[in-house]
Steps between C-alpha positions, in 0.01 A plus 500: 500500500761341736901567557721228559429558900808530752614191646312498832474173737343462798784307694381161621657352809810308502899519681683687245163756542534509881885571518460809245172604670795546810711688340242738312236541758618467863781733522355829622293279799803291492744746599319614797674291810795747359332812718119408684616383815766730525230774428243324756817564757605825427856543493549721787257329651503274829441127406110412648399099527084668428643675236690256316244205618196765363715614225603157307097380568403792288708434243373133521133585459563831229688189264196293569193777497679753213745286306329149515127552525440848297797481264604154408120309607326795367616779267704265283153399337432841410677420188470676174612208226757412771609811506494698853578813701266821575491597129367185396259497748379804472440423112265210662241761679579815321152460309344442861581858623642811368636578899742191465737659325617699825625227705634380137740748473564557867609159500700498200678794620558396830699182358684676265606686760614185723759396203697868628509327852496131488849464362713747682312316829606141435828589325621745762373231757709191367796706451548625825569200625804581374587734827444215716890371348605855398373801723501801315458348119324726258193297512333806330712523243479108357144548540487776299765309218283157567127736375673671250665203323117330530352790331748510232504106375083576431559615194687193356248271657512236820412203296864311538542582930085450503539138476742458792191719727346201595801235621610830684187552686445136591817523659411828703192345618702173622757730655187683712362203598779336646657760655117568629527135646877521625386757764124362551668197669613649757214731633219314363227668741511771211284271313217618694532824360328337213127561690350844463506515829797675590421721132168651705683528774776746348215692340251543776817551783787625323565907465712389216191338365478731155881494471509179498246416255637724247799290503319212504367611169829440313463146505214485281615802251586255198168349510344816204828392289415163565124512311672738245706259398249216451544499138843401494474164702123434525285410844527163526901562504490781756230357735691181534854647497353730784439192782894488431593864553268550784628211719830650456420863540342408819778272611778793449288747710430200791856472483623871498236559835670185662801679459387865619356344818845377614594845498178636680546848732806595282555748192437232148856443454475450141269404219279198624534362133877512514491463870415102417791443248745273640826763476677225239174563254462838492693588209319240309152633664600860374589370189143321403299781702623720247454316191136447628439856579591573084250255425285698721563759352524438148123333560395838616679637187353293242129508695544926497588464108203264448240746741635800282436324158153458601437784627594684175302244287152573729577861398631592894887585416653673195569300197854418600791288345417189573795253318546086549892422606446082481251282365452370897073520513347815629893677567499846390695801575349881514793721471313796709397315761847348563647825529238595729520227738900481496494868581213463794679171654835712440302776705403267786803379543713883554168592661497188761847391517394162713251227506371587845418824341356404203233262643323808608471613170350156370136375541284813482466506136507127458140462787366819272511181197381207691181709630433613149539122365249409787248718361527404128529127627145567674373615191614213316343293745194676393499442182605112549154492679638376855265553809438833568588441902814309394604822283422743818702294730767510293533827378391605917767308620849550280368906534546490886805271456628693233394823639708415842793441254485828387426677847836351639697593195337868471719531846797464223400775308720735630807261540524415128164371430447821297743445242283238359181680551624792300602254162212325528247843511734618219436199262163485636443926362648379188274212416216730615651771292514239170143366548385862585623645192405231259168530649462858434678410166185264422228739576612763295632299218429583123479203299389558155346211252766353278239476281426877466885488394507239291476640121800758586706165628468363137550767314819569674600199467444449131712872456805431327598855528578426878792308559395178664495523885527095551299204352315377863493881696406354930340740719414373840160615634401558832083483321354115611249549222610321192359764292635840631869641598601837710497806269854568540617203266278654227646786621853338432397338170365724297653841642826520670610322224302286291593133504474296205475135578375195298299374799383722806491304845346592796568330804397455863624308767271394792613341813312218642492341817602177381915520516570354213239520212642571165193569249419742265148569274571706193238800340499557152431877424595516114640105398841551358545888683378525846452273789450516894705216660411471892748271695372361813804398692560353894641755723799271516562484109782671385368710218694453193347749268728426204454109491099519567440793236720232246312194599172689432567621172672125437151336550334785304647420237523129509108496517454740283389817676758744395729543191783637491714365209367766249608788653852426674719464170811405710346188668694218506416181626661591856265748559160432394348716734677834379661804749324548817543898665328520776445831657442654838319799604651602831263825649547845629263661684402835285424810636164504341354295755243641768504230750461518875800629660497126696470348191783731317675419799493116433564480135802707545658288697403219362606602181807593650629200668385300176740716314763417744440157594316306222632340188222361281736391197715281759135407712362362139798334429561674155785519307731827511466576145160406421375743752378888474405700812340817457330739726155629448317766698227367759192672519318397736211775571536789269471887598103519462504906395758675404483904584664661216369830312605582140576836454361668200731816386 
């Protein structure tokens, strides 16, 4: 049997698509021109006509190699339903491997980790533009104010200011191009930057070769948010709506190098991409660079809240509060996760203080991401049957490209690049940690047959000498089969208190790699007593445990699979279902257990952080009073022999 499925739509091409693909997808890549040539440069640097020549024809070919031919030509058919991003690629060639799910999470972590870093970077960046009118400003400070206000409106939803994104953006993009073309006209020999020439030349030559190409990199560091985001706009949308944004990307930078090489020999007086404001439009210029680096940032937001949800549904992250602020499709809002990324961009920001400072930090973890996606894309390749030496190439190639990405910004490391490094191998121990634990959790698992169970279940139901516990008592089940549950909800049941219910339901939720499937298939134990419900829902689906359990025992009923008139004396015509309790069995980890100290090790901490961090009554979406939590002891391997002499006196 079927649920009413989530709305889902795989966007078709059309204007009104193309303007909000601007607004929702581009602004990370989008707000680059704010800091890569200035990074190419160097601030205290000495303005070079190989470097800046080299430097803007690398950015030229990494938009057209990375961005255009891997991401947007490419990876944007690695689709799953529409849906796209490293999670829902790896649930494409999970089956293919059991190795893949490294570079999964390495990947995953490394871009949660970019949404600490990308908006400090581009918000810090527009804003002090600010000094250029008013030395001394507190540029830190608004930034700081500008994040924190961001962070705090997530809660309440971005649905109203969402639909402005895209007019706002297609202005930006205007604004780069033609202030691109305002200083192209006058040194137009820097067109010729445009042949890889002068690229090799900075790389083979140049003892700022490595430097250089790690600031490079920052031009292309939107293009992982860019495939994440697919199911938002759809790629027809994005691959057109790219043509746009890449003609004026590459016009901006054109135009900031035509400006730098007027100044060659001397100190960069200034930010190239302020440098070629006319002085009248700057105040404008500062004005839309900083709306566009919130939409930047709020992309990076909502694409860290949707990586997150995922990653909890594939059973990677704790079961965290995941809650819907606006009915806009696919916005959500993960309470923990804001906090944590307000308080790491908040972080970044004391830690940093500037721009120029920050770009050292950014791009390490974000090349850790794109090399992982290159191997799962390979592997999808694979499975899509393409030409073995077509797959080989590819996979050869974007690993030396990529690979010389990360080289030049492992010289970063120690500058700032670290910071990044260090939240991404923390998220990346605690996925390991979850999957770990619910491994060893598996293989030592005692499920017992509800069956074996099953004439105790009636009795106690039918015992009037109890008082009645509910009329539909829930447990959810971690046990796929339809015909057994873990011991500790017999345990539950019929001994920590026994539970007397008019109809016992088990039920199991497994994820599948579809996003959004909404089915369910129902096992009948005892008719009219005991059932196993397993819900196979989309890792995207928003599990609403209260309305599914309803709408299950509403078709029941209606065709005549379960009664439950006789026995629920109040009924009235409102309720025709009855109560539902639903109860869950949170676990301790008792002392009786004899499990290798690694394993002990694991479970405790696991356990641990679940107890600190997971909320399965808010992650079900149940109802405050309708839910029961109680703790049961986990035994997981128990002590074998036991050493202890009776004494006889």
């Amino acid at each position: 049997m079927s649920i009413p499925a989530a709305p889902h739509t795989h966007h078709r091409l059309s204007s009104a698509g193309l303007i909000i693909t601007l607004g929702i997808i581009f602004g990370d890549i989008g707000t680059s021109p704010l800091y890569v040539m200035k990074a190419i440069v160097g601030e205290h640097n000495t303005i070079d006509r190989l470097v800046v020549l080299g430097g803007v024809s690398l950015v030229f070919w990494t938009l057209t190699i990375q961005t255009t031919l891997k991401y947007v030509l490419l990876t944007l058919r690695a689709d799953n339903n529409g849906e796209g991003g490293i999670f829902s690629l790896y649930t494409l060639v999970r089956r293919r491997e059991r190795w893949l799910l490294f570079p999964a999470i390495i990947g995953g972590a490394a871009m949660l980790s970019d949404g600490m870093i990308t908006p400090p970077i581009s918000v810090s960046s527009a804003i002090e533009g600010l000094a250029i009118k008013y030395p001394g400003i507190p540029t830190m400070t608004i930034t700081i104010l500008i994040i924190s206000a961001l962070f705090f409106v997530q809660r309440f939803g971005t649905a109203a200011v969402g639909k402005s994104f895209g007019p706002i953006m297609l202005l930006w993009f205007t604004m780069l191009a033609v202030l691109g073309i305002s200083q192209l006209v006058h040194v137009p020999g820097v067109l010729q930057a445009l042949s890889p020439h002068y690229g090799i030349q900075l790389l083979v030559s140049s003892p700022k070769a490595f430097v250089v190409l790690g600031a490079v990199f920052l031009c292309t560091t939107g293009a992982e948010a860019l495939y994440a985001d697919l199911g938002h706009c759809g790629r027809q949308n994005i691959q057109v709506s790219w043509i746009f944004v890449k003609t004026c990307l590459v016009l901006n930078y054109l135009g900031q190098a035509a400006w730098l090489l007027r100044y060659e020999g001397q100190l960069m007086p200034e930010n190239p991409f302020y440098g070629i404001m006319p002085h009248w439009f700057l105040w404008p210029g500062i004005f839309l660079a900083t709306l566009a680096a919130i939409i930047a940032s709020q992309a990076l937001i909502s694409g860290s809240f949707t990586l997150a949800s995922e990653a909890i549904r594939l059973g990677m992250l704790p079961k965290l509060t995941v809650k819907f602020p606006s009915n806009l499709k696919g916005q959500l809002y993960i309470p923990a996760v804001n906090s944590f990324l307000w308080l790491g961009c908040i972080g970044v920001v004391l830690l940093f203080k500037h721009s120029n400072e920050m770009e050292a930090a950014y791009g390490l973890a974000i090349i850790l991401a794109m090399l992982c996606t290159t191997i799962l894309l390979a592997n999808w390749l694979i499975i899509r049957r393409l030409n073995s030496s077509l797959i080989w190439a590819f996979l050869l190639f974007y690993v030396f490209m990529e690979g010389l990405f990360l080289v030049a910004n492992s010289f970063k490391f120690h500058e700032g690049g670290y910071v990044t490094v260090f939240m991404a191998a923390m998220l990346f121990g605690l996925m390991l940690l979850w999957i770990t634990a619910k491994r060893i959790r598996k293989r030592y698992a005692e499920e017992v047959k509800i069956k074996d169970y099953l004439d105790q279940f009636i009795l106690l139901s039918n015992d009037t000498d109890i008082p009645k516990y509910a009329t539909n008592l829930v447990f959810m089940s971690s046990a796929k089969s339809p015909k057994k549950v873990e011991d500790s909800i017999v345990y539950s049941i019929l001994q920590t208190q026994p539970k007397r219910a008019d109809v016992y339901w088990f039920v199991h939720i497994e994820t599948t790699d579809e996003p959004f499937t909404m089915e369910y298939e129902v096992n009948t134990i005892a008719p009219d007593d005991v059932y196993k419900v397993n819900f196979f829902l989309g890792f995207r689906v928003q599990q609403r445990m209260n309305v599914f359990m309803k709408k299950v025992v509403e078709e029941l009923v209606e065709n005549g699979e379960l009664s439950v008139y006789s026995r629920y004396h109040s009924m009235s015509s409102k309720y025709p279902t009855g109560d539902f309790r639903f109860v869950l069995v949170q676990e301790f980890l008792s002392n009786e257990n004899e499990l290798p100290w690694f394993e002990q090790l694991i479970m405790s901490t696991y356990l641990t952080v679940k107890g600190w961090v997971a909320s399965p009554k808010n992650w079900f979406g149940l109802d405050s009073d309708s839910v029961d939590i109680e703790e049961a002891p986990l035994v997981l391997q128990p002590a074998k022999e036991v050493r202890l002499r009776r004494l006889q006196r």
